[in-house]
N, C-alpha and C positions, 0 to 999 in steps of 0.2 A: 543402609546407613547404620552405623556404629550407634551406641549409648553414648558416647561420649561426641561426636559428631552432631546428634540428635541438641545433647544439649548444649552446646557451642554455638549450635545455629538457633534454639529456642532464647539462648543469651543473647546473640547478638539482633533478636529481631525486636525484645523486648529492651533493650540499648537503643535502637532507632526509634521505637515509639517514644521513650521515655526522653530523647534527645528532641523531638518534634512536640512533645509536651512543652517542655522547657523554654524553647522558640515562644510559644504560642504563650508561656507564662511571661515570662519576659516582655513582650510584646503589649500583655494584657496590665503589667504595671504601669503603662504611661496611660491609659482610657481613664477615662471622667470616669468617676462612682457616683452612684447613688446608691439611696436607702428600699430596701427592698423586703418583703415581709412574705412568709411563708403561709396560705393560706387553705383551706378546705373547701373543696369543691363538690358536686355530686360525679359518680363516675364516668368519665368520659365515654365509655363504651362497656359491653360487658363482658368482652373479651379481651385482654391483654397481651402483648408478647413478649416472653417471658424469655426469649431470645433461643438461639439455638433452632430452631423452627419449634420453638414450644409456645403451648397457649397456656392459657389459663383463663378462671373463671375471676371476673373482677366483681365481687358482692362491695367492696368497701367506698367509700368516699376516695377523692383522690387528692393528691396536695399539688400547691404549683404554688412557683415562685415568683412575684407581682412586683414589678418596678416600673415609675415613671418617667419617660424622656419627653420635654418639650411638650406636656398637654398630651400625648399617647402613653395608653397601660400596655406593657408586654407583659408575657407571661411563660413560663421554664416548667415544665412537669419536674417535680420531685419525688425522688423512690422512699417508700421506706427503709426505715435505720435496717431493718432486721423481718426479713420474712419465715413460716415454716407452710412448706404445701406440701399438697402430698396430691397424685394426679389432676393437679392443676387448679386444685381450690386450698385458699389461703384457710389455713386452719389458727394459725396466728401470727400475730404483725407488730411492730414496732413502729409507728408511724412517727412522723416527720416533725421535730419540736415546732411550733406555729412561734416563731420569734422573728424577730427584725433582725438581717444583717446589711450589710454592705458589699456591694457587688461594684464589679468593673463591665462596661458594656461597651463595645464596639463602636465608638461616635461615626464610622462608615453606613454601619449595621445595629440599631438600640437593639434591636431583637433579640442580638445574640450577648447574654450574660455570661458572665463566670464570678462563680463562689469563690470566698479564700480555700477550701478544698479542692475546687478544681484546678486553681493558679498551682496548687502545691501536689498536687497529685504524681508527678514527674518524679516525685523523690520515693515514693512505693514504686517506680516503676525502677528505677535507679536498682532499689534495696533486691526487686526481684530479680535481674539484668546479674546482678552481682551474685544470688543463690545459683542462678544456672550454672554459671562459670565457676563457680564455687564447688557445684553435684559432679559437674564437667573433670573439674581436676582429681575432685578425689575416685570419681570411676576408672580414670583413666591410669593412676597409680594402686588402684587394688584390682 
């Protein structure tokens, strides 16, 4: 596969996410909101996945996102703003502002939450969809 094929196809996969984002924002404006507040917890486990098949060592507290449906508490783990690690222990961290926002929840599903970050998240996927195609063209003319 070509560079410039490589990134045509890296465009157009990050196009479908960001189109299946969009779905799922759209979808998520018409659900009930509630008031939701970002809270600190002790850590869930002392291992983390850091994705990728990576771990890490979790020494911090952890944060999660706490809203109420009908007399039940749900709860969303929230990442930090801003990590630095280095083999897999956080050396420093930007943790997670403890503030109340407003969420949209799933009246099928209360479980399932979404931030106004997440409903908008579609639009970084859009801007990246657009750089590929963008690296795409100008590879393909120099």
């Amino acid at each position: 596969m070509t560079m410039t094929g490589f990134l045509v196809a890296a465009g157009g996969v990050a196009c479908g996410v960001a189109l299946l984002a969009f779905l799922r924002a759209r979808t998520a404006r018409t659900w009930p909101s509630a008031p939701a507040r970002v809270v600190e917890v002790p850590p869930q486990s002392w291992f983390e996945d850091l994705g990728h098949r990576q771990w890490g060592v979790n020494t911090d507290t952890d944060h999660v996102l706490v809203w109420t449906v009908g007399g039940l508490e749900y709860r969303k783990r929230v990442e930090d703003r801003a990590a630095v690690q280095v083999a897999g222990l956080k050396l420093w961290r930007r943790a997670p502002l403890l503030e109340e926002i407003v969420i949209r929840y799933d009246p099928r599903n209360p479980g399932t939450g979404l931030t106004p970050e997440d409903i908008g998240a579609w639009r970084w996927l859009v801007a990246i969809s657009a750089a590929f195609f963008a690296a795409a063209a100008f590879v393909h003319l120099f």
